[in-house]
C-alpha positions in Angstrom: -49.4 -2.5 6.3 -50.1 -2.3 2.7 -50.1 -5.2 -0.4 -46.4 -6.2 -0.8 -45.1 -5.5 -4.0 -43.5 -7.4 -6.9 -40.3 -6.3 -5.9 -40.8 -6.9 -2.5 -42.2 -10.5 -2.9 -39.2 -11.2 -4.9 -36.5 -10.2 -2.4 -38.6 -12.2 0.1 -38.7 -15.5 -1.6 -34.8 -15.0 -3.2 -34.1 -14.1 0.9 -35.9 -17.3 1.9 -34.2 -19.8 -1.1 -30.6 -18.8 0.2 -31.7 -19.5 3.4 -32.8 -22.9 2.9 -29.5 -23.3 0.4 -27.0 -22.6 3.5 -29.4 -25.3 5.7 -29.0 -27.8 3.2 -25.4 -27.0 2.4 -25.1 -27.4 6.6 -27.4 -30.5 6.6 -25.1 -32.0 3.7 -21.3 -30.8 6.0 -23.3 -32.2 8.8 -23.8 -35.4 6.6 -20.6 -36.3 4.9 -18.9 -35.3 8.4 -21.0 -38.4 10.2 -20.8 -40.5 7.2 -16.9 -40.3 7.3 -16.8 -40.9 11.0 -18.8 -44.3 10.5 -16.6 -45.3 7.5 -13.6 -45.1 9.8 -15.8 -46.6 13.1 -16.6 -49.1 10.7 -13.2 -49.6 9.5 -11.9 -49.9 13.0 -14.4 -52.5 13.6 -13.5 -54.8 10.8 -9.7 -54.0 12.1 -10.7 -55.5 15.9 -13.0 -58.6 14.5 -10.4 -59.7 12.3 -7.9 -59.4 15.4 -10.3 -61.2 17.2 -10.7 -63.6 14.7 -6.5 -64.0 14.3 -6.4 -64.8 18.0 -9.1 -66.4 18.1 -7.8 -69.0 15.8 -4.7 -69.0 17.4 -6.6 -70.1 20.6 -8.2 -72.9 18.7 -5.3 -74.1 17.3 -3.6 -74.3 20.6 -6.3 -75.8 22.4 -6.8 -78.5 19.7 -2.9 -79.3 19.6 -3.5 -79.7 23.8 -6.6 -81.8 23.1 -5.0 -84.1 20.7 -1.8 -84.5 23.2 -4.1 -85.2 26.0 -5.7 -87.9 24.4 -3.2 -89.7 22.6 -0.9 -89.3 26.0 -4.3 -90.8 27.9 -4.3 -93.6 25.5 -0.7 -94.2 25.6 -0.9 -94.4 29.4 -4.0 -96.3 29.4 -2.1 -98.9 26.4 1.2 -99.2 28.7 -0.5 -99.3 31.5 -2.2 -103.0 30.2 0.6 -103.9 28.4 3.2 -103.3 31.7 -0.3 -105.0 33.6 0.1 -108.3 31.2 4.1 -108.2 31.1 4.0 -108.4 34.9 1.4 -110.5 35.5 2.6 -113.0 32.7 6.3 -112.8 34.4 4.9 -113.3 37.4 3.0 -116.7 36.4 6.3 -117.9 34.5 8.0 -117.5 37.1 5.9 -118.9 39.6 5.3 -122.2 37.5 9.1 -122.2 37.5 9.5 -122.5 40.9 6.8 -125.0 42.1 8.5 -125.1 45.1 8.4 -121.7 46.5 4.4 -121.5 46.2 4.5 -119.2 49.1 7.0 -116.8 48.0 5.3 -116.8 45.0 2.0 -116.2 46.7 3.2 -113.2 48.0 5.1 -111.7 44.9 2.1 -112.0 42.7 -0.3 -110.7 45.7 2.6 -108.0 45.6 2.3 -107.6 41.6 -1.3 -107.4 41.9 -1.2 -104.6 44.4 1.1 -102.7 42.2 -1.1 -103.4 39.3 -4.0 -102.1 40.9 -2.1 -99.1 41.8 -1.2 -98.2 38.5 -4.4 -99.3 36.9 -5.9 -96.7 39.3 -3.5 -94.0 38.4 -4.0 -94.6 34.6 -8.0 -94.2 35.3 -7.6 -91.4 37.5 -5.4 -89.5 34.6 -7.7 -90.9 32.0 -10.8 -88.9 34.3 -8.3 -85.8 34.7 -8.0 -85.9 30.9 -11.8 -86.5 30.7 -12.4 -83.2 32.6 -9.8 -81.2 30.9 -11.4 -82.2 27.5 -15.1 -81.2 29.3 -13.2 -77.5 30.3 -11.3 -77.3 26.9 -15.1 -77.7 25.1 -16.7 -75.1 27.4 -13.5 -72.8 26.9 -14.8 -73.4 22.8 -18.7 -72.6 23.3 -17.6 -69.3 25.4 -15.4 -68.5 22.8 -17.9 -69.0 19.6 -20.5 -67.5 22.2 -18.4 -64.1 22.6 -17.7 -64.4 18.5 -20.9 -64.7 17.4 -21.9 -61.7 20.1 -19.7 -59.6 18.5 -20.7 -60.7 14.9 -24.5 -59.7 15.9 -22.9 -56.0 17.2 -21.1 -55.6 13.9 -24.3 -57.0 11.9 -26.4 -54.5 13.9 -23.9 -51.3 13.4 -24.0 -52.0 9.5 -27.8 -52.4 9.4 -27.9 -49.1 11.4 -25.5 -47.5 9.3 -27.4 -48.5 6.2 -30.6 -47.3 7.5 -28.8 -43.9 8.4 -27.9 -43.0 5.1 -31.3 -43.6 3.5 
C-alpha cells in the first residue's frame, strides 16, 4: 500500500467529521429525549409530594381537631365529675345534719354516695388514661407521618441532585 494522497486524506478526515457529526447529533436526541423524560418524572413528583403534602395536612388537621376534643371532653368529665362529687357529697351532709335523727339511714346513704362517687371518680380516671393513650397513639401516628414526609423529601432531594449532576 502506497503514501495516501491529498485527495485521499481529505475524503478520509471529511468521512470521519460526518461521522462524529451524526454521533453527536444522536448523543444530543439521546439527550434532550432523557432530559424531557426527567422534566416530566420530576413534574410528576412535585405533583404526588404536594398531594401528599394536601393530605397530609388534612390528616393533621383532623387529628388535632380529635386531640383538642379529647382533651377538653377529658377535662370536662374530669371537672363534672368533682363538681357532681362535691354536689353529692355536700347534699348528702345537709341532709344528714337535717335529720339528726336518722344517723343510720344517713350512715348508709352517704356510705351509698361514697360508693357511687368512687365509681365515677374511677370511670373519669379510667377515660382520663383512655384519653392519655389515645393522645400517646395520636403523637406516634404524627412522628410516622413527618418520618414518611421527610423520607420522601430526602428521595425528591436525592432525584434533583441526580438530575443536576446528569446534565453537567
Amino acid at each position: 500500500m502506497g503514501d495516501m494522497t491529498r485527495e485521499e486524506v481529505d475524503v478520509k478526515i471529511a468521512t470521519s467529521d460526518a461521522r462524529c457529526e451524526a454521533l453527536m447529533a444522536s448523543f444530543r436526541d439521546t439527550l434532550a429525549a432523557f432530559n424531557e423524560r426527567m422534566d416530566r418524572f420530576e413534574a410528576r413528583i412535585h405533583q404526588d409530594m404536594r398531594e401528599f403534602k394536601h393530605d397530609v395536612g388534612i390528616m393533621i388537621a383532623d387529628l388535632k381537631k380529635t386531640i383538642i376534643i379529647t382533651c377538653i371532653s377529658a377535662t370536662l368529665a374530669t371537672v363534672f365529675g368533682v363538681a357532681a362529687f362535691n354536689a353529692a357529697l355536700l347534699s348528702n351532709m345537709r341532709a344528714s345534719f337535717d335529720s339528726g335523727a336518722e344517723a343510720g339511714q344517713w350512715r348508709r346513704d352517704m356510705q351509698l354516695q361514697n360508693e357511687e362517687n368512687r365509681k365515677m371518680l374511677a370511670e373519669n380516671r379510667q377515660m382520663l388514661t383512655e384519653n392519655r393513650q389515645m393522645l400517646a397513639e395520636n403523637r406516634q401516628i404524627m412522628e410516622k407521618v413527618e418520618k414518611q414526609y421527610d423520607q420522601t423529601q430526602q428521595i425528591l432531594d436525592e432525584l434533583k441532585q441526580e438530575r443536576v449532576s446528569g446534565r453537567r
